[in-house]
C-alpha positions as CSV (number, residue, x, y, z in Angstrom):
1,X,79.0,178.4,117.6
2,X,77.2,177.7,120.9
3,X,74.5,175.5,120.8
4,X,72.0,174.8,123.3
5,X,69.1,172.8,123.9
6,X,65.8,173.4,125.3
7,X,63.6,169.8,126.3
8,X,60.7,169.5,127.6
9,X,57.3,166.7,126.2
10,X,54.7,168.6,123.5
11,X,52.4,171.1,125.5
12,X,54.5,171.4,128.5
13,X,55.8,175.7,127.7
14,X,58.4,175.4,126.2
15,X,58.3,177.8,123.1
16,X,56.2,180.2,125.5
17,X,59.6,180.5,128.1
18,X,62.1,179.8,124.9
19,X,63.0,183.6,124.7
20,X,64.1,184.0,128.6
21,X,65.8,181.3,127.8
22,X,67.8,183.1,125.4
23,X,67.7,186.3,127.5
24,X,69.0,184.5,130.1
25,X,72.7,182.7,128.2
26,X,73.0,185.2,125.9
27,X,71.3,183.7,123.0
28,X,71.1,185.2,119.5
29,X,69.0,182.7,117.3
30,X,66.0,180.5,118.2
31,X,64.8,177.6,116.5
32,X,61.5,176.3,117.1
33,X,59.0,174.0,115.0
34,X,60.4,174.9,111.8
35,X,61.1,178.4,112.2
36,X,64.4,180.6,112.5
37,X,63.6,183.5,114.9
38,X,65.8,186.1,116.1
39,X,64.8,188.3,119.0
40,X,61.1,189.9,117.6
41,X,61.5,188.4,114.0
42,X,60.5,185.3,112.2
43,X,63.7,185.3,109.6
44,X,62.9,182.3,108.0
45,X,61.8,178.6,107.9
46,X,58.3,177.4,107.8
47,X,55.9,177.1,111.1
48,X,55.2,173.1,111.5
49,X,52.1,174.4,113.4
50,X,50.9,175.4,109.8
51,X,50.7,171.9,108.6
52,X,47.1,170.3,108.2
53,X,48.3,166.8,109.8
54,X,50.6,166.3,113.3
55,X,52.9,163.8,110.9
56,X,53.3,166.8,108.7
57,X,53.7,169.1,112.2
58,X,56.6,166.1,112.9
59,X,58.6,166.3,109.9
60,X,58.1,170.5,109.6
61,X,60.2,170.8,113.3
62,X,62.7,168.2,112.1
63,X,63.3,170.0,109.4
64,X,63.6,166.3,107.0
65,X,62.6,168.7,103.5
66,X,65.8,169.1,101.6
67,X,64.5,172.6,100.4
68,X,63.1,173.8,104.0
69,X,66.4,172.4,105.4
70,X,68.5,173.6,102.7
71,X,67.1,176.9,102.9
72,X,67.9,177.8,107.1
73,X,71.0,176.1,106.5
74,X,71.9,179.3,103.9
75,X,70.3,181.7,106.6
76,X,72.3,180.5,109.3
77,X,75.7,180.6,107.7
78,X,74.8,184.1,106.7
79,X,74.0,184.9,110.2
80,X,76.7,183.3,111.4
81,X,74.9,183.2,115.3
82,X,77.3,182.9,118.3
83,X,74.7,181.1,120.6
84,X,71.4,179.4,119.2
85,X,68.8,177.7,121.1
86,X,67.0,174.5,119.9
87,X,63.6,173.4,121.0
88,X,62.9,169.7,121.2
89,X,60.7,166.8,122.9
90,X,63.8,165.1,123.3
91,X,67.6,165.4,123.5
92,X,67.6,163.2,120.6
93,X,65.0,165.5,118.3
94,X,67.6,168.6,119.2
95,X,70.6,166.3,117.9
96,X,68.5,165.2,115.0
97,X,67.5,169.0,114.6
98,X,71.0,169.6,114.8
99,X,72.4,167.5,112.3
100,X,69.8,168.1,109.6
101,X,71.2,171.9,109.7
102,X,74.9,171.1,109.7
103,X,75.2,172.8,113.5
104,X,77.4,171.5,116.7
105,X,76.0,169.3,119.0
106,X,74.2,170.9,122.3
107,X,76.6,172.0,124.8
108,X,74.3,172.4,127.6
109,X,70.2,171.1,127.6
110,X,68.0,172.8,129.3
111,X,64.7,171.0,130.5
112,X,61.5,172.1,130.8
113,X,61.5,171.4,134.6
114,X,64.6,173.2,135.3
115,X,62.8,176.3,134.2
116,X,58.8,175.6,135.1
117,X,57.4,174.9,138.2
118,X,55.1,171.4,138.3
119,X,52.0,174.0,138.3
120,X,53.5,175.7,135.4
121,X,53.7,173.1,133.2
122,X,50.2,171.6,134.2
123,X,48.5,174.6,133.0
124,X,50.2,174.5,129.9
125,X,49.3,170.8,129.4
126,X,45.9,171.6,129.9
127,X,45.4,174.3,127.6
128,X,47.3,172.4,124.6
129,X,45.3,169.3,126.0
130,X,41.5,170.6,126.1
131,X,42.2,173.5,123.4
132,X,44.6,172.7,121.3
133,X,46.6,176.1,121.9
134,X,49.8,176.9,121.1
135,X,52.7,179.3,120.9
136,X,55.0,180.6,119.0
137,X,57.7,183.1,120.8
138,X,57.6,185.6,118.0
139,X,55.0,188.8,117.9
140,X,51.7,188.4,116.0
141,X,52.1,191.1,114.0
142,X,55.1,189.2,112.7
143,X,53.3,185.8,112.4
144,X,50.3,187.1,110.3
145,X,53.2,188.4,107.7
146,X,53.9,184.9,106.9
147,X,51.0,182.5,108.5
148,X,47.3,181.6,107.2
149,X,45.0,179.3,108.5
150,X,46.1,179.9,112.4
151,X,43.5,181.3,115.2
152,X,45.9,184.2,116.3
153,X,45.9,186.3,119.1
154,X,48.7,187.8,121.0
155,X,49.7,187.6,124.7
156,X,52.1,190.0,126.7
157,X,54.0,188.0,129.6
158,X,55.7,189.1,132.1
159,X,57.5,185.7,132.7
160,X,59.1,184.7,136.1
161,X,61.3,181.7,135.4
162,X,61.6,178.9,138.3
163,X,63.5,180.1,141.4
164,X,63.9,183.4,139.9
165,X,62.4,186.3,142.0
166,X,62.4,188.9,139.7
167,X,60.3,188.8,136.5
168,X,62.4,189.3,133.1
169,X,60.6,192.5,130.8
170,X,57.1,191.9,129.3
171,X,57.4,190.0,126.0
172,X,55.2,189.5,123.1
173,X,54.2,185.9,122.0
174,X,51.4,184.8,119.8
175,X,48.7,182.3,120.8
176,X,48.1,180.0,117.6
177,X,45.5,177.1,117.4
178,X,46.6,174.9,114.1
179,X,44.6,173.3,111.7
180,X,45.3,169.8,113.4
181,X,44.0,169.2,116.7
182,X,43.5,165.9,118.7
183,X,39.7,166.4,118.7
184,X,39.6,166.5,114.8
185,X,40.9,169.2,112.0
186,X,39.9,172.8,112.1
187,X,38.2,174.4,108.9
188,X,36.5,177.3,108.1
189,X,33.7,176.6,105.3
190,X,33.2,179.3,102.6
191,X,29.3,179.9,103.9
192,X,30.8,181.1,107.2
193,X,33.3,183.4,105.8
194,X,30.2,185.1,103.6
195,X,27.8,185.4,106.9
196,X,30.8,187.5,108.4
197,X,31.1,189.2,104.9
198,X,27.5,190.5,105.3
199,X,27.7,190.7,109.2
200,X,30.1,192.6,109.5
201,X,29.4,195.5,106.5
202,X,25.6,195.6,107.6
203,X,26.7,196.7,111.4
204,X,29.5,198.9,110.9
205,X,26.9,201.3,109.5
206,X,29.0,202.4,106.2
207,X,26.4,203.0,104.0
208,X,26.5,199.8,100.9
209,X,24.4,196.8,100.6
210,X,26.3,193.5,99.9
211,X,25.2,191.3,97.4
212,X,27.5,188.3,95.9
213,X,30.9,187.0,97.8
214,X,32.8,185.1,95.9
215,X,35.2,183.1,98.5
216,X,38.5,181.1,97.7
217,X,40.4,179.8,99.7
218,X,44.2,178.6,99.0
219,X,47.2,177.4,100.4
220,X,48.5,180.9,100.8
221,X,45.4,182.4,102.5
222,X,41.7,183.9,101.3
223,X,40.9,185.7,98.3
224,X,37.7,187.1,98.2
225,X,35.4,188.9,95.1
226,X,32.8,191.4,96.6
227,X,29.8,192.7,94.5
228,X,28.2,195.3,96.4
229,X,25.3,198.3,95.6
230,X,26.0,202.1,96.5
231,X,24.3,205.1,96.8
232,X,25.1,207.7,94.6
233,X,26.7,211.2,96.3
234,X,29.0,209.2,97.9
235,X,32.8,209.2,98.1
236,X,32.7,205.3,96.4
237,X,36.4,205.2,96.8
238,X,37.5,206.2,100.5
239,X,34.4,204.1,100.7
240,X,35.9,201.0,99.2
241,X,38.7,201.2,101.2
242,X,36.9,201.7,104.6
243,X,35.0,197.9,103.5
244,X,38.2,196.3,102.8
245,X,39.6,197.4,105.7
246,X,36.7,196.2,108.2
247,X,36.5,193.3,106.1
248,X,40.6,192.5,107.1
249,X,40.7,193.4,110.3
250,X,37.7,191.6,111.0
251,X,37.8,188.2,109.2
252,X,41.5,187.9,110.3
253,X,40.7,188.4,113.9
254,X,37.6,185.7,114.0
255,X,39.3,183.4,112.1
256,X,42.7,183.5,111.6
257,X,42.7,183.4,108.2
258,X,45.0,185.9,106.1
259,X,43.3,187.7,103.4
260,X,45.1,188.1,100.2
261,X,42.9,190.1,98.3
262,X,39.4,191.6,98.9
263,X,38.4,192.9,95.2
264,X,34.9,194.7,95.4
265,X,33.2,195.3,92.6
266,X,30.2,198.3,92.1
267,X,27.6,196.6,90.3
268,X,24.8,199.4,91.0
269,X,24.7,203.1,92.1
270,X,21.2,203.6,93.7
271,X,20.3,207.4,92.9
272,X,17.0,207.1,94.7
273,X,14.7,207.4,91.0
């Protein structure tokens, strides 16, 4: 097995360039901040940008839990990659990195500069800088399978690396902001989830009134308990469904936040009398 190593400081782009990086020497597996990613999936590991503390973030993308180590150690031996790319602040954390999942030393390390230009990478240190964004080189689709408690959004690059003149094709990465951020941690309180609850139902025009929103939120993600009023004639079920669907696709979007379960419960059929 090849391994190789990709350096740059935090914030500087190097999991938004990682996968030309791979294009580019052939590269089958990428390891970055905890997670094993092969070309547009997240095949295991755990994200250290879902950690509520930068200490946890650390230990996550060194990979120091047995059972998180233990567990892409297994993957990898099944996958038995030919080339895999490590991301790092520092030759040392890719050696470290290394180690902890019983793989070769780096062959060849890549730094940040040989790939970025100076303008490059003092965009990307503003934006992780001033708001706290980051990136993980794996679709969003993908990272919402697996992710909660990330702002998520995703961006299409077409990415020229440095002293390249032809851009490689347009990839899919997803622009995370984690719970921890320099300026303080990020939290969503249960109040705010219930305004877009009731914000959201009242202008989408399906005809229910919302009353109670029960709102918990876990480790895992949101689970939410909806008591709502109907009118009778309808079609209560397809109209249900239509809620908890506006209620996903919206809640998710504004905050990140992955919903578990929405269970909505009729607690009065208005026939007008």
């Amino acid at each position: 097995m090849e391994v190789y190593a990709l350096v740059g400081p935090s914030g500087t782009g190097k999991s938004h360039r990682a996968a030309f990086v791979a294009g580019e020497h052939g590269v089958d597996v990428i390891i970055d901040d905890g997670l094993i990613i092969k070309g547009s999936n997240i095949l295991g590991g755990v994200s250290a940008k879902s950690r509520s503390t930068m200490l946890g973030a650390v230990r996550t993308a060194l990979f120091t839990d047995a059972d998180h180590a233990g567990k892409a150690i297994e993957l990898l031996k099944n996958l038995q990659p030919a080339k895999v790319l490590i991301l790092g602040t520092s030759a040392e954390m890719v050696r470290k990195i290394a180690n902890r999942l019983e793989l070769p030393e780096p062959m060849r390390t890549i730094t940040i500069e040989d790939i970025a230009t100076e303008k490059d990478i003092k965009v990307a240190r503003y934006m992780r800088n001033t708001y706290g964004k980051h990136i993980i080189p794996a679709p969003t689709a993908e990272v919402r399978k697996s992710f909660s408690g990330l702002l998520l959004d995703p961006v299409h690059v077409l990415l020229r690396l440095k002293n390249r003149p032809k851009p490689k094709k347009a990839v899919e990465k997803t622009l995370v902001r984690p719970t921890y951020f320099r300026l303080g941690k990020i939290s969503i309180a249960d109040n705010v989830i219930d305004m877009l609850i009731k914000k959201t139902v009242r202008e989408s025009g399906v005809p229910v009134k919302v009353g109670k929103a029960l709102v918990k939120q876990g480790e895992g993600g949101v689970r939410i308990n909806l008591t709502v009023q109907v009118t009778y004639g309808i079609n209560i079920h397809q109209m249900l469904r239509q809620v908890q669907e506006l209620l996903k696709n919206r809640i998710e979007y504004l905050t990140g936040l992955q919903l578990l379960t929405i269970d909505i419960i009729v607690s009065k059929v208005d026939t007008g009398e």
